[in-house]
TITORVO-22838 format. One record per atom (N, C-alpha, C, CB): residue number from 1; residue in one letter; atom name; x, y, z. Coordinates in nm, 2 decimals, decimal comma. Glycine has a CB too. Layout:
! TITORVO-22838
(atom NUM 'A' 'CA' (X Y Z))
...
//
This chain:
! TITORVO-22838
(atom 1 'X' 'N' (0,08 -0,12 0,00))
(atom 1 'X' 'CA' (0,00 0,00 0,00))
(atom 1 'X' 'C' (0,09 0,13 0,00))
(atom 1 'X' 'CB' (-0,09 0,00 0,12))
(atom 2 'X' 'N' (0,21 0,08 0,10))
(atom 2 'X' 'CA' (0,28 0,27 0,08))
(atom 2 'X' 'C' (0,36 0,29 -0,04))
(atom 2 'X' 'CB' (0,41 0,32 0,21))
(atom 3 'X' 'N' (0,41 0,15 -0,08))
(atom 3 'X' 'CA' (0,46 0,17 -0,25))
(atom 3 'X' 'C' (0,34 0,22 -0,35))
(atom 3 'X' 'CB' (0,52 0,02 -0,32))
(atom 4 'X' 'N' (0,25 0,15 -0,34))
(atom 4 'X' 'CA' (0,16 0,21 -0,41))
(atom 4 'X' 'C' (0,14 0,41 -0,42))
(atom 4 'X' 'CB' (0,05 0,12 -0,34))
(atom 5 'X' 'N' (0,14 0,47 -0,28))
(atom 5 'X' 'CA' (0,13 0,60 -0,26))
(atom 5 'X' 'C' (0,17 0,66 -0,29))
(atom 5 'X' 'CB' (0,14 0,63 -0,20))
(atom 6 'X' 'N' (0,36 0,60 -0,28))
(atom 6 'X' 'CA' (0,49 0,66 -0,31))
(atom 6 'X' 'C' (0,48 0,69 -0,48))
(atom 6 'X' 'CB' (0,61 0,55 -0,25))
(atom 7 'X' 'N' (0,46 0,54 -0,49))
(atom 7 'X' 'CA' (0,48 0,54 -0,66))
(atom 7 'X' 'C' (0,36 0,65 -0,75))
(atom 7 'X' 'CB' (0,46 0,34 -0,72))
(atom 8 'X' 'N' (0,26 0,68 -0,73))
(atom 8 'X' 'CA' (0,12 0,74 -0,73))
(atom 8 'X' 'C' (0,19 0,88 -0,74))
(atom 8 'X' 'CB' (0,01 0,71 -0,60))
(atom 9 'X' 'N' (0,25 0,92 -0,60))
(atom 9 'X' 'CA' (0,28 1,10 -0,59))
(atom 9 'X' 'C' (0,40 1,08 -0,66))
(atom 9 'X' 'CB' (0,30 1,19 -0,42))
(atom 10 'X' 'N' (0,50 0,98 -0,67))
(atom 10 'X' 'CA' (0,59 1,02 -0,77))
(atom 10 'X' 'C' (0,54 1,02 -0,91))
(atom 10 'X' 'CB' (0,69 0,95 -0,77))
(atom 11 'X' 'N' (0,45 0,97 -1,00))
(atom 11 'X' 'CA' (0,40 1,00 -1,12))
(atom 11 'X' 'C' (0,30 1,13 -1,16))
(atom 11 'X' 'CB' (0,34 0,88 -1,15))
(atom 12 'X' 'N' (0,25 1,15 -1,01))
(atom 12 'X' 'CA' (0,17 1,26 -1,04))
(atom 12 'X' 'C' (0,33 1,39 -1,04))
(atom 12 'X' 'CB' (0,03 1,29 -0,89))
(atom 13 'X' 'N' (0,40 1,37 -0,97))
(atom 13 'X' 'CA' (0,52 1,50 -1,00))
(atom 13 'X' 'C' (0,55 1,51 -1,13))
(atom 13 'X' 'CB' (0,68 1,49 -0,93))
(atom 14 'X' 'N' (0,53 1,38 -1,14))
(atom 14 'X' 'CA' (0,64 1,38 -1,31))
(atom 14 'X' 'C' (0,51 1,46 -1,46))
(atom 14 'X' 'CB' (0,71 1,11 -1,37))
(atom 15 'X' 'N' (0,42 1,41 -1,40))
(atom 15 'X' 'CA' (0,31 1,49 -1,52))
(atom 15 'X' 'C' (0,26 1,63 -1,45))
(atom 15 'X' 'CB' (0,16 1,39 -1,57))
(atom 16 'X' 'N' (0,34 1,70 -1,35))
(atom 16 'X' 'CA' (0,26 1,83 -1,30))
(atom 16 'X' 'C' (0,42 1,92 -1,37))
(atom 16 'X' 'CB' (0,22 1,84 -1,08))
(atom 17 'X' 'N' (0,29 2,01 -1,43))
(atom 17 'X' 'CA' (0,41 2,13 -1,46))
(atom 17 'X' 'C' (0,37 2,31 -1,37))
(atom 17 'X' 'CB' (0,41 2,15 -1,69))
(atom 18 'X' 'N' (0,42 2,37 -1,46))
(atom 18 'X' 'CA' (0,36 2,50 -1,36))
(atom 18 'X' 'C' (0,26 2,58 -1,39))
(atom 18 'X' 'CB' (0,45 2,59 -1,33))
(atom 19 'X' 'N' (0,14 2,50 -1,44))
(atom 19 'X' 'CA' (0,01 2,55 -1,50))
(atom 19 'X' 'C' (-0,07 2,43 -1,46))
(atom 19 'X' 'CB' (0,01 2,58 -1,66))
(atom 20 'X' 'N' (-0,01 2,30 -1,36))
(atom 20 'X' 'CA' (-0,10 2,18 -1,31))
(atom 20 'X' 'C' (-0,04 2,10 -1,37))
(atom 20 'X' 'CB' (-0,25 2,16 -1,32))
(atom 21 'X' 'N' (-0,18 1,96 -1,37))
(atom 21 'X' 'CA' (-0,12 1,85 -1,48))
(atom 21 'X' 'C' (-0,15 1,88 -1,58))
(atom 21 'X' 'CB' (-0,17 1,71 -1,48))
(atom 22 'X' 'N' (-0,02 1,83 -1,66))
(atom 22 'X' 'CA' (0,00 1,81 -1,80))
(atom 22 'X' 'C' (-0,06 1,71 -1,89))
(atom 22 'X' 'CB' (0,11 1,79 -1,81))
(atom 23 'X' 'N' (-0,13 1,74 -1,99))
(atom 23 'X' 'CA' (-0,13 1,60 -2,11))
(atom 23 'X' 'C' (-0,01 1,54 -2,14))
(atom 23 'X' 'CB' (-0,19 1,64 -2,26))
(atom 24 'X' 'N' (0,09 1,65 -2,21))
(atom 24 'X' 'CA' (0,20 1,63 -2,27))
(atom 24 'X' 'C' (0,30 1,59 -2,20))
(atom 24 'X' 'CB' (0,23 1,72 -2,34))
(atom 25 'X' 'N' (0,31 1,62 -2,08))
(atom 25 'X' 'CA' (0,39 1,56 -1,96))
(atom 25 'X' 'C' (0,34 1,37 -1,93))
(atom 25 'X' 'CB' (0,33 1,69 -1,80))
(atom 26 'X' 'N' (0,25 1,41 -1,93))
(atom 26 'X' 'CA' (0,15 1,25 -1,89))
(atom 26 'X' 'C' (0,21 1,16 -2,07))
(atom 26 'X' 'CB' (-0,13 1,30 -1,86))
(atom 27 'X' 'N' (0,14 1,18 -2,13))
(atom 27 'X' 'CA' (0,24 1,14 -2,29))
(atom 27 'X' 'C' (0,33 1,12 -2,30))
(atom 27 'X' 'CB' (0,26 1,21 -2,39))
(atom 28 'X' 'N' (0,45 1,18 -2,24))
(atom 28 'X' 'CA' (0,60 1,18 -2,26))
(atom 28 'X' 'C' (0,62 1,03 -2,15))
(atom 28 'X' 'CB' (0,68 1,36 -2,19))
(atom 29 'X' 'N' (0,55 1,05 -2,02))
(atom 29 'X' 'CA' (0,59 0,97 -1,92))
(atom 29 'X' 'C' (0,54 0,80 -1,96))
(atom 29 'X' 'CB' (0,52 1,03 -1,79))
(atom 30 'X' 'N' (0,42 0,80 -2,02))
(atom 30 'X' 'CA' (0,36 0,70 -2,07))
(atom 30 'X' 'C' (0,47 0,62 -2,18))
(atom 30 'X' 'CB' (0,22 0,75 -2,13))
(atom 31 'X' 'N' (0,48 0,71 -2,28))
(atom 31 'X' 'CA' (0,56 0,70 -2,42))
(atom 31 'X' 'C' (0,68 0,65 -2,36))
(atom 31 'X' 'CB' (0,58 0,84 -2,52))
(atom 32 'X' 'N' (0,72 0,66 -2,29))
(atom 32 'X' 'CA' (0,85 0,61 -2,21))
(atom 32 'X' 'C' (0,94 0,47 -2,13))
(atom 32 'X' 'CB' (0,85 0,68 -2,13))
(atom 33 'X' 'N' (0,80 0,46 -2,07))
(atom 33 'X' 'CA' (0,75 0,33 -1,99))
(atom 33 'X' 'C' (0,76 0,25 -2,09))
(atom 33 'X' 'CB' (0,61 0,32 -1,91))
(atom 34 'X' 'N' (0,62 0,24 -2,21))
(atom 34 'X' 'CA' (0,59 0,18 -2,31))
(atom 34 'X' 'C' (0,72 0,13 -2,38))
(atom 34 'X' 'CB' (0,51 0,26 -2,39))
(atom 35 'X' 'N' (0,82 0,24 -2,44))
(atom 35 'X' 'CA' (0,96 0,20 -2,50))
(atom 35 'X' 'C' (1,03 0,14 -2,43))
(atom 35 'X' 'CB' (1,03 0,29 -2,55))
(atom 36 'X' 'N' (1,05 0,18 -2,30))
(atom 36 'X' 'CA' (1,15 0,08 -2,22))
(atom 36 'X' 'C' (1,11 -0,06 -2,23))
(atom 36 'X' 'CB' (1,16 0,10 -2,07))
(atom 37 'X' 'N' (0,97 -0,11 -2,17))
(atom 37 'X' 'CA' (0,91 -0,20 -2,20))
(atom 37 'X' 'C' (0,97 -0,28 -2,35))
(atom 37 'X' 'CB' (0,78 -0,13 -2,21))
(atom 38 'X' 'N' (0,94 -0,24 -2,44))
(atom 38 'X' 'CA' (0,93 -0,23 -2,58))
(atom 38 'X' 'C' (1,12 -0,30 -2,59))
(atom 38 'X' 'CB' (0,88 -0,03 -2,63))
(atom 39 'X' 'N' (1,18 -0,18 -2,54))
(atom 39 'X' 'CA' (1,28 -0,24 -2,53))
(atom 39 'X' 'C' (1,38 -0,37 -2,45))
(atom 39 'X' 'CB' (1,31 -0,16 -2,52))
(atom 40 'X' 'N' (1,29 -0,42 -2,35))
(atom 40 'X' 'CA' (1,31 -0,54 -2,31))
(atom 40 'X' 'C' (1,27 -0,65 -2,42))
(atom 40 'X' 'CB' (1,23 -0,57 -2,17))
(atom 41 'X' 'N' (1,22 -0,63 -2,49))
(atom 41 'X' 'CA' (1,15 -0,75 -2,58))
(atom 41 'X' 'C' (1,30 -0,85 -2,66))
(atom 41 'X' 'CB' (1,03 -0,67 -2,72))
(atom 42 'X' 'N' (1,41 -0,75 -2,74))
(atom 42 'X' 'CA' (1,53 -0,82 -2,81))
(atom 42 'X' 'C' (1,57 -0,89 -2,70))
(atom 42 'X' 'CB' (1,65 -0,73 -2,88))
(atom 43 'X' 'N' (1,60 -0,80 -2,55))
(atom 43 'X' 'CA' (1,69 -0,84 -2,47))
(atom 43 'X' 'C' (1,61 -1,02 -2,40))
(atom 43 'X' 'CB' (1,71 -0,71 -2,37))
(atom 44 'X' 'N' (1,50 -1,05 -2,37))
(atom 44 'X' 'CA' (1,44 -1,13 -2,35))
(atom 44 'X' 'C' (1,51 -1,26 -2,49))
(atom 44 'X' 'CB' (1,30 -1,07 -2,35))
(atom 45 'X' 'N' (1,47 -1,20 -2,58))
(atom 45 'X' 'CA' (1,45 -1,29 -2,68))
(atom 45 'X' 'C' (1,57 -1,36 -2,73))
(atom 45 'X' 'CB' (1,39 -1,21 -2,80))
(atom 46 'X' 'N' (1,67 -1,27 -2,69))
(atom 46 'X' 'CA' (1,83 -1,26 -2,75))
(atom 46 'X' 'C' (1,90 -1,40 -2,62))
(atom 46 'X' 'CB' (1,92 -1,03 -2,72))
(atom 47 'X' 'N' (1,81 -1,37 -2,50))
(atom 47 'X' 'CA' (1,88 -1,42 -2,35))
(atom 47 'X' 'C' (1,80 -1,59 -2,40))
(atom 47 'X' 'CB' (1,80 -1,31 -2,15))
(atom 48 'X' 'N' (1,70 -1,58 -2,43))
(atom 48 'X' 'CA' (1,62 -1,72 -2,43))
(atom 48 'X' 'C' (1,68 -1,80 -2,61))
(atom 48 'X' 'CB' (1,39 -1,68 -2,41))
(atom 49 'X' 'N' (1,74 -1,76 -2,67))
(atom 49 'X' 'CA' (1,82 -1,82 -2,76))
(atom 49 'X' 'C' (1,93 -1,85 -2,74))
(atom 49 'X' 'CB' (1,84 -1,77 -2,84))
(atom 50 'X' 'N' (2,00 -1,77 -2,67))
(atom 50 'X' 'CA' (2,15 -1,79 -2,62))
(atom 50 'X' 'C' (2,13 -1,91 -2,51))
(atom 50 'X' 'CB' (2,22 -1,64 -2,55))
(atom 51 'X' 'N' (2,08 -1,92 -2,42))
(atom 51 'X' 'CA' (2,02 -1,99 -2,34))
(atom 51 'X' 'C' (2,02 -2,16 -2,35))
(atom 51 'X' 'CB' (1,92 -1,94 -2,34))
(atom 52 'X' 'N' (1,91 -2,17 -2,47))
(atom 52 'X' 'CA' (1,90 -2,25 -2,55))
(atom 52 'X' 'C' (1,97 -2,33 -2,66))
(atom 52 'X' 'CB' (1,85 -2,22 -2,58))
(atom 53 'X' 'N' (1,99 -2,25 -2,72))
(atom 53 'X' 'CA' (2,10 -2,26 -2,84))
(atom 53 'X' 'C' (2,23 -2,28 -2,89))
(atom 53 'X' 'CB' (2,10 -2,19 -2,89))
(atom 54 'X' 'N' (2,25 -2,21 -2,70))
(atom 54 'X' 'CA' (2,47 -2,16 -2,71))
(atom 54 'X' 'C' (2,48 -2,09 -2,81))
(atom 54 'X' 'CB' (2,61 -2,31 -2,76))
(atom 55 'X' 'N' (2,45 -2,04 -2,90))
(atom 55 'X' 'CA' (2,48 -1,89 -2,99))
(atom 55 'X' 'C' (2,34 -1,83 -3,08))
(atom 55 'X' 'CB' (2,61 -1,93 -3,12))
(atom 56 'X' 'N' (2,40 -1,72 -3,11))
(atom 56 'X' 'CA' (2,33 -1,64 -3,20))
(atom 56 'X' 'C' (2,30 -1,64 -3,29))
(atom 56 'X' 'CB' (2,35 -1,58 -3,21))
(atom 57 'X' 'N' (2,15 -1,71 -3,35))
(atom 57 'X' 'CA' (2,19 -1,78 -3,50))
(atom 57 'X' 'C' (2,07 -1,65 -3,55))
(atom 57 'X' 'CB' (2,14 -2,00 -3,52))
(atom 58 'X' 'N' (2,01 -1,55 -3,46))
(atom 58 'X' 'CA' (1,89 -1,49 -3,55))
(atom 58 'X' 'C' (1,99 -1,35 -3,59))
(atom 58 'X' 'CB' (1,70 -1,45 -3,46))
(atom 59 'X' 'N' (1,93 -1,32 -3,71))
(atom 59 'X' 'CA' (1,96 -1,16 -3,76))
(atom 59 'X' 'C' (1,93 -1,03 -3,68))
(atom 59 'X' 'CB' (1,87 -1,14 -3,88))
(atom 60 'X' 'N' (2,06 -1,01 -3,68))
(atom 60 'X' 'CA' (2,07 -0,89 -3,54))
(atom 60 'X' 'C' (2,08 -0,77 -3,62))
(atom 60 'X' 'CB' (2,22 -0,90 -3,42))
(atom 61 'X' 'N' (2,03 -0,75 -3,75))
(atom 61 'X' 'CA' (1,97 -0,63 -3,83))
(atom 61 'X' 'C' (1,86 -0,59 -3,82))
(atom 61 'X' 'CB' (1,97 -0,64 -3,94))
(atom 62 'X' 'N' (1,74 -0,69 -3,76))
(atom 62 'X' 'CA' (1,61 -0,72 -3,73))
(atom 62 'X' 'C' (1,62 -0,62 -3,59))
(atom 62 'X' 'CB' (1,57 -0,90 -3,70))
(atom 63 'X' 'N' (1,68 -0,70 -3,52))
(atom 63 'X' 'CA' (1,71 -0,62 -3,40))
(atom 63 'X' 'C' (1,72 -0,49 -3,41))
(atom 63 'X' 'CB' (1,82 -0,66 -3,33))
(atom 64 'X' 'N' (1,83 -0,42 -3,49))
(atom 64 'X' 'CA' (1,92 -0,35 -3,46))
(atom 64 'X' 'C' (1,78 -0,23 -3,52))
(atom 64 'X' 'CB' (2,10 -0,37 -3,54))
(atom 65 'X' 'N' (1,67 -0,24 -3,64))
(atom 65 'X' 'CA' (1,58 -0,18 -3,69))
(atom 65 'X' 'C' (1,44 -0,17 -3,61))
(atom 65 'X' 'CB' (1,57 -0,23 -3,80))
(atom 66 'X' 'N' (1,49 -0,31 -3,55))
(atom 66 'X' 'CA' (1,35 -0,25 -3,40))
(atom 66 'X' 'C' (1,38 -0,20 -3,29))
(atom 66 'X' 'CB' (1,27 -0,37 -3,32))
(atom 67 'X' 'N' (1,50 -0,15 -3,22))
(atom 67 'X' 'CA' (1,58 -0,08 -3,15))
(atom 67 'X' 'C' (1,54 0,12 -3,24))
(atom 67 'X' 'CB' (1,76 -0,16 -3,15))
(atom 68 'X' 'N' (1,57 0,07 -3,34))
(atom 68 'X' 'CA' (1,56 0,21 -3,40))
(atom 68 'X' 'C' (1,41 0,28 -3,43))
(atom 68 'X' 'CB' (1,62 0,21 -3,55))
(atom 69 'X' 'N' (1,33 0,14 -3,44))
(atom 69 'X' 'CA' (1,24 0,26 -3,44))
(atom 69 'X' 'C' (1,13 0,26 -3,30))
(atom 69 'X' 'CB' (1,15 0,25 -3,60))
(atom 70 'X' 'N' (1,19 0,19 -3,20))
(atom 70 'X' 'CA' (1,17 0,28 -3,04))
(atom 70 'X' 'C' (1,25 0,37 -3,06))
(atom 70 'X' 'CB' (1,20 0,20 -2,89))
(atom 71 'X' 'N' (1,34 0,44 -3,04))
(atom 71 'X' 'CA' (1,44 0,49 -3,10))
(atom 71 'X' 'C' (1,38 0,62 -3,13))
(atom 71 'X' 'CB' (1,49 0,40 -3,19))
(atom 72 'X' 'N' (1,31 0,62 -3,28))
(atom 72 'X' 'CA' (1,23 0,71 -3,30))
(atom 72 'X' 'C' (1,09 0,75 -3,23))
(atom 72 'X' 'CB' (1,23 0,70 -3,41))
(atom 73 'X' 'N' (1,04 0,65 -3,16))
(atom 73 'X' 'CA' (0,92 0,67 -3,09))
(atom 73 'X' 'C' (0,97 0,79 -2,95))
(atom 73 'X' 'CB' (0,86 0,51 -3,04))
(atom 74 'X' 'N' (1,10 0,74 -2,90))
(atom 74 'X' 'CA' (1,13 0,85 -2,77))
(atom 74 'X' 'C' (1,14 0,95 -2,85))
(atom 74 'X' 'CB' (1,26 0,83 -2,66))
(atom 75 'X' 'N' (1,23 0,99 -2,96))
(atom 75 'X' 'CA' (1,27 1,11 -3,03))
(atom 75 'X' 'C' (1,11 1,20 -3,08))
(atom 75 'X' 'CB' (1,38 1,04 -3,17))
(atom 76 'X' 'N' (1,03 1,14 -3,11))
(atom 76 'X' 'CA' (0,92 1,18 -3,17))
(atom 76 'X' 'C' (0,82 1,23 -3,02))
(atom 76 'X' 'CB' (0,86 1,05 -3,27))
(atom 77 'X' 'N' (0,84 1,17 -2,92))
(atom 77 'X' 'CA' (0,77 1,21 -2,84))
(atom 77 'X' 'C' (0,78 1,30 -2,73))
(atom 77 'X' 'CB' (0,75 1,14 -2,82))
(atom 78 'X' 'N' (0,94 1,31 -2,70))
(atom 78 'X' 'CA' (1,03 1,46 -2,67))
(atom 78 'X' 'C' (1,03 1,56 -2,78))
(atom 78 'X' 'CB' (1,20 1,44 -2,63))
(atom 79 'X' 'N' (1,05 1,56 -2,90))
(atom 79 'X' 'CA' (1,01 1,67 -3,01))
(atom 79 'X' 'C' (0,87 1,76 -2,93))
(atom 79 'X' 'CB' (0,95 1,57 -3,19))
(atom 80 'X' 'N' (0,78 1,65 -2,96))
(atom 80 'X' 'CA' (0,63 1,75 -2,94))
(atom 80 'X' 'C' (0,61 1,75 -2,81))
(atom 80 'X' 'CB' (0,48 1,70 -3,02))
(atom 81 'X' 'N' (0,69 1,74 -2,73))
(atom 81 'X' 'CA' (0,72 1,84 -2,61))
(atom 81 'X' 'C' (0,77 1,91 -2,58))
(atom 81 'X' 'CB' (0,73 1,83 -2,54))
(atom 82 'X' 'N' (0,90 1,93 -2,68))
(atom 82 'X' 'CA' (1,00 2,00 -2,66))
(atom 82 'X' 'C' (0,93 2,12 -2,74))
(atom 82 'X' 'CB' (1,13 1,93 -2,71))
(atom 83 'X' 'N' (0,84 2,09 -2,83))
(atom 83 'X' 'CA' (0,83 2,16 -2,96))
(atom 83 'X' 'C' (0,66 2,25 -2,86))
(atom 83 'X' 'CB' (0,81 2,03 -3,17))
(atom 84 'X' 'N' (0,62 2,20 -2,81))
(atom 84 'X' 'CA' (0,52 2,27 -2,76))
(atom 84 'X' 'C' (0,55 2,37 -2,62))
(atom 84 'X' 'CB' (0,41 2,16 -2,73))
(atom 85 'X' 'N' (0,63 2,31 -2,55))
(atom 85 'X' 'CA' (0,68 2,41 -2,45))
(atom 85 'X' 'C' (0,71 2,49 -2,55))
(atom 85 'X' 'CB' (0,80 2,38 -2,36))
(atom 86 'X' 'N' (0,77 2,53 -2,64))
(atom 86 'X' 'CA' (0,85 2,66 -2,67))
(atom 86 'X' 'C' (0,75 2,78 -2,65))
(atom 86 'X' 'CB' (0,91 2,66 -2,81))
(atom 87 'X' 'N' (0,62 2,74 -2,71))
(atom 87 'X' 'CA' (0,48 2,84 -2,70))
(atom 87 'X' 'C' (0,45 2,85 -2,56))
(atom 87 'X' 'CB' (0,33 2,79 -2,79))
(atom 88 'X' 'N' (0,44 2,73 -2,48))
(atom 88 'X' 'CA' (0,38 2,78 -2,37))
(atom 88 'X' 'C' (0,43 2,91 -2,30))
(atom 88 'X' 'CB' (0,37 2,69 -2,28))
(atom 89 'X' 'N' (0,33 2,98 -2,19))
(atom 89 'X' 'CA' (0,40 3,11 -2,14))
(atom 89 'X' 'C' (0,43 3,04 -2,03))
(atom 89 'X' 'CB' (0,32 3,26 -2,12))
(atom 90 'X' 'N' (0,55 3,12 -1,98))
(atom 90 'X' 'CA' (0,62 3,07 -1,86))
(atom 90 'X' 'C' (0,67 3,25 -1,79))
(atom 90 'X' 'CB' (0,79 2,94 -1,92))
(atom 91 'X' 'N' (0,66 3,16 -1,66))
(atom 91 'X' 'CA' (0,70 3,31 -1,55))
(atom 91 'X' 'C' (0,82 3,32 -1,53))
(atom 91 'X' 'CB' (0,65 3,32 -1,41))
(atom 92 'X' 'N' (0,89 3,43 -1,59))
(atom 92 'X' 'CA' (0,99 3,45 -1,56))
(atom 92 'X' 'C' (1,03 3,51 -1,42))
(atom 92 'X' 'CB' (1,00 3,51 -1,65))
(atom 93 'X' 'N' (1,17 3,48 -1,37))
(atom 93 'X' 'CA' (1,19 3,53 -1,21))
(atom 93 'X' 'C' (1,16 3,65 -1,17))
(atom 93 'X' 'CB' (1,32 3,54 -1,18))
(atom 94 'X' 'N' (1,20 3,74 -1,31))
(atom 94 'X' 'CA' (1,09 3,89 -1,26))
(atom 94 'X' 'C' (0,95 3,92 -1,25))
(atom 94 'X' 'CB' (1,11 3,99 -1,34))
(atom 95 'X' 'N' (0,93 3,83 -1,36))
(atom 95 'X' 'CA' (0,76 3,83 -1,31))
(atom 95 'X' 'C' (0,71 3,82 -1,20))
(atom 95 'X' 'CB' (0,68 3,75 -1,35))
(atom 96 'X' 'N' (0,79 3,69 -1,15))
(atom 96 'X' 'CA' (0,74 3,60 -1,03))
(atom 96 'X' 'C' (0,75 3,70 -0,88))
(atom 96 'X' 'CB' (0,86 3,45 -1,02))
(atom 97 'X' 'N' (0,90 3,77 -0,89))
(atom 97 'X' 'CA' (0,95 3,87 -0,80))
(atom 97 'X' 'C' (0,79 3,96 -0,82))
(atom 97 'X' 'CB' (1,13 3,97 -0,87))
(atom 98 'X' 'N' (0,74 4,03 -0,93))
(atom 98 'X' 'CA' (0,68 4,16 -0,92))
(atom 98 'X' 'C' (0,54 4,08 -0,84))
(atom 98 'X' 'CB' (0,65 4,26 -1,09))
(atom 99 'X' 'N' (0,51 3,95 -0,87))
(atom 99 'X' 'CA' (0,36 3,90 -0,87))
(atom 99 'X' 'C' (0,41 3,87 -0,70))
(atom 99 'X' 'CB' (0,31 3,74 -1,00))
(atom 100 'X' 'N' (0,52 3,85 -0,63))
(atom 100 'X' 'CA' (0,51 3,85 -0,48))
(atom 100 'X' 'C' (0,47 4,01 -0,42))
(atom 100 'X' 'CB' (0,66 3,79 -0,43))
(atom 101 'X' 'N' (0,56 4,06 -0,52))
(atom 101 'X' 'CA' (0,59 4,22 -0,44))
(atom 101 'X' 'C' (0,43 4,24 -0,44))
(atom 101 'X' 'CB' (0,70 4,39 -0,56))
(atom 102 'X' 'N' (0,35 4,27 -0,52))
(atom 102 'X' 'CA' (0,19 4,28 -0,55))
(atom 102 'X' 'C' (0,09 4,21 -0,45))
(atom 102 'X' 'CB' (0,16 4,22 -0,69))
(atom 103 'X' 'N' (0,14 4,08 -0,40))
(atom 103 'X' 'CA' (0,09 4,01 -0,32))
(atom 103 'X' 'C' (0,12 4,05 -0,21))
(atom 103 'X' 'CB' (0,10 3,91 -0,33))
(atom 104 'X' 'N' (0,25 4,02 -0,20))
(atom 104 'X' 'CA' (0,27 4,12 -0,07))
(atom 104 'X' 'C' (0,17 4,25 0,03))
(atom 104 'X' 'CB' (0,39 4,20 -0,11))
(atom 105 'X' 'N' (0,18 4,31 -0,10))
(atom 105 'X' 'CA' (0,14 4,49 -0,08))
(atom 105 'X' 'C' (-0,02 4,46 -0,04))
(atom 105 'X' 'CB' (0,15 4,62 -0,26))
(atom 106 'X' 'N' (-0,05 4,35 -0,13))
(atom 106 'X' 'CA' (-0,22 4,34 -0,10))
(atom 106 'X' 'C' (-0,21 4,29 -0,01))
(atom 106 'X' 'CB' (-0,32 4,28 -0,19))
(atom 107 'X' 'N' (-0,17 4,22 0,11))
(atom 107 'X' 'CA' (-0,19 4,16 0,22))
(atom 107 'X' 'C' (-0,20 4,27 0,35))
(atom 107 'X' 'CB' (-0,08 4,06 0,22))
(atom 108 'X' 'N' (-0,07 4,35 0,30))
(atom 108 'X' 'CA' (0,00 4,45 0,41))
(atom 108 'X' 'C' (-0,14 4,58 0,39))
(atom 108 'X' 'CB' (0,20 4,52 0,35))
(atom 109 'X' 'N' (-0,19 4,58 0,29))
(atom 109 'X' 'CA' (-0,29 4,72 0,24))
(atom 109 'X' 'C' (-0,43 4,62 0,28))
(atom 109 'X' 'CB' (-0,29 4,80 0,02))
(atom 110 'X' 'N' (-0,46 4,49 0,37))
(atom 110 'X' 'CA' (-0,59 4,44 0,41))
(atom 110 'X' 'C' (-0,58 4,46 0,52))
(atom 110 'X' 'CB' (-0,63 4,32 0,39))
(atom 111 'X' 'N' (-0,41 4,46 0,62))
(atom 111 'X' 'CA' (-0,45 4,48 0,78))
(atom 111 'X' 'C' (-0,42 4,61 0,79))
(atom 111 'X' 'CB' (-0,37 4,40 0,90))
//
């Protein structure tokens, strides 16, 4: 149960940005898992031949083109997050500075 909690508020950090949760944060994190995943599959397949077999008798070009295009699945899926942050607005330190000073003042100008 407390792994469960742990693991829960650590996924919610990883898709919160500084406007809340994220789609594209949550996408990125999913898309990720999935390819790691994804990427155990040669390593499985490669271990239970060798295993079996004592050598390597399948085409490790097969491999080497299904590595690549997880490969492109991470690349494609940091792009259009990479590529969508650039629009989003973000607070700069001075903003942040003026939006305390303002808060401030309105607290101090209620008592």
């Amino acid at each position: 149960m407390l792994i469960r909690i742990i693991y829960m508020n650590f996924l919610k950090k990883l898709i919160a940005n500084n406007t809340g949760i994220s789609s594209k944060n949550f996408f990125l994190v999913i898309v990720t898992f999935i390819g790691c995943l994804l990427l155990l599959v040669p390593v499985f397949a490669l271990s239970i031949e060798v295993f079996f077999t004592h050598t390597i008798a399948s085409s490790l070009e097969g491999f080497a083109a299904y590595i690549g295009a997880v490969a492109s699945l991470f690349a494609t899926a940091g792009l259009t997050k990479a590529w969508s942050e650039k629009y989003e607005h973000k607070i700069t330190e001075e903003k942040f500075e003026e939006f305390k000073r303002e808060e401030d003042e309105e607290v101090i100008n209620e008592e």
